[in-house]
C-alpha positions, 0 to 999 in steps of 0.5 A: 429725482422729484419722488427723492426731493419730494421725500427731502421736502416732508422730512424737513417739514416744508410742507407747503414747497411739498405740496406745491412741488408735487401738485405742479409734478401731477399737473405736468405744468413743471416746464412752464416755470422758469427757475426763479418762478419755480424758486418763488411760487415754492417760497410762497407757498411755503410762506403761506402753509406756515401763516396758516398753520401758525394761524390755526394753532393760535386760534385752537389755543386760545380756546374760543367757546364759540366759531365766530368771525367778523364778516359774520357781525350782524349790523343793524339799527336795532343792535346800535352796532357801529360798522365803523367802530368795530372796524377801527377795534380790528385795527387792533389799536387797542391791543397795541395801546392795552386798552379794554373793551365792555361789551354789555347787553341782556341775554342772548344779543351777542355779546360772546359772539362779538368779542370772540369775533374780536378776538379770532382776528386778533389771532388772524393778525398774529396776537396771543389771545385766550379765551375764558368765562370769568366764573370758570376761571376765577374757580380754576385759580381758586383751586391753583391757590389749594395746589401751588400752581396759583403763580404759574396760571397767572403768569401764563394770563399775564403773557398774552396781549389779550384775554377775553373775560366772558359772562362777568357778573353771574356771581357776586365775587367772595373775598378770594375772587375779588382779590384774584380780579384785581391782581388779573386787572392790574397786571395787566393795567397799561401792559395787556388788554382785556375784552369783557362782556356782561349782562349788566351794565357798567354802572352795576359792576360795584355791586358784583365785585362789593368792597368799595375799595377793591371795587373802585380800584378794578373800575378804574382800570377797567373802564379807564379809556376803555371802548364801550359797547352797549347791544340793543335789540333782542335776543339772536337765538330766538331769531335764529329759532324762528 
């Protein structure tokens, strides 16, 4: 009878009840559960296999160049990296209020690593988030304009509540970018947030983006309530090759 529900379990997909049932089988512990602790512990287990599996296939979607989680954070003095206010970001405020995050700093303090960080919770708590290097996409949506596919690739953007522009301003933006950014900033203005890291700082961002229309219309609903990280110190790659 337990080899037959066992079988019933996998083939409806309840891979967690599975697995509990038969781990408490194995362990000849069955009758050391009344029937509503069996029901339960069944239940629960089921529940959690489910957060972990939706949580995991969250996480490999969004793509993150980097394994990078918060615990992990180093917070120190020299980075003027603010316990508490990485804390009230993960809170996820933001997310809910579609207000950005500039994260700058030279090469190699951890910029990436923080805003994928960020964004790994994000998905720990249940957000669609996807990952992109700016130049990567900015190329990607060019090439979607060349074969048609150009709306579908913004709106499959537009449906997360937050994407992570990494490495802005490797490039000054030609005519074409200039104008994709803008539509990205403002679809998602008041609607979805953004978490965007750069090696320069904000003030400098005019001269990547040029055209003092475009320019002035992306920074303003960039920077507008936006959370403000400025990393100091040196670069975390050569203290780890240290």
């Amino acid at each position: 009878m337990n080899s037959i529900t066992l079988q019933k379990l996998k083939h409806l997909r309840f891979y967690g009840m599975h697995d509990a049932f038969k781990s408490i089988i194995e362990t000849g512990k069955l009758d050391n559960y009344s029937l509503d602790q069996l029901v339960s512990h069944l239940i629960e287990s089921e529940w959690d296999d489910r957060q972990n599996r939706r949580i995991e296939r969250t996480i490999k979607y969004a793509r993150f160049k980097y394994k990078a989680q918060i615990e992990n954070i180093v917070f120190s003095d020299q980075r003027e990296l603010n316990r508490d206010q990485i804390h009230r970001l993960t809170e996820f405020e933001f997310i809910k209020k579609s207000e950005n995050i500039l994260i700058t700093g030279s090469t190699g303090v951890g910029k990436s690593y923080l805003a994928t960080a960020i964004g790994h919770q994000a998905c720990i708590e249940g957000y669609r988030v996807f990952y992109f290097n700016t130049n990567k996409m900015l190329a990607k949506l060019k090439m979607a304009k060349a074969d048609g596919s150009y709306l579908k690739e913004m709106s499959r953007i537009e449906k997360h509540p937050l994407i992570i522009l990494d490495d802005f301003g490797l490039q000054v933006l030609d005519k074409q970018n200039r104008m994709t950014l803008l539509e990205i900033i403002e679809d998602r203005h008041e609607k979805g947030a953004i978490i965007l890291t750069s090696q320069l700082p904000v003030n400098q961002w005019y001269e990547v983006i040029g055209e003092k229309t475009v320019a002035d219309a992306i920074m303003d609903r960039l920077v507008h309530n936006a959370h403000r990280l400025e990393l100091k110190g040196e670069s975390m790659r050569r203290k780890r090759n240290k």
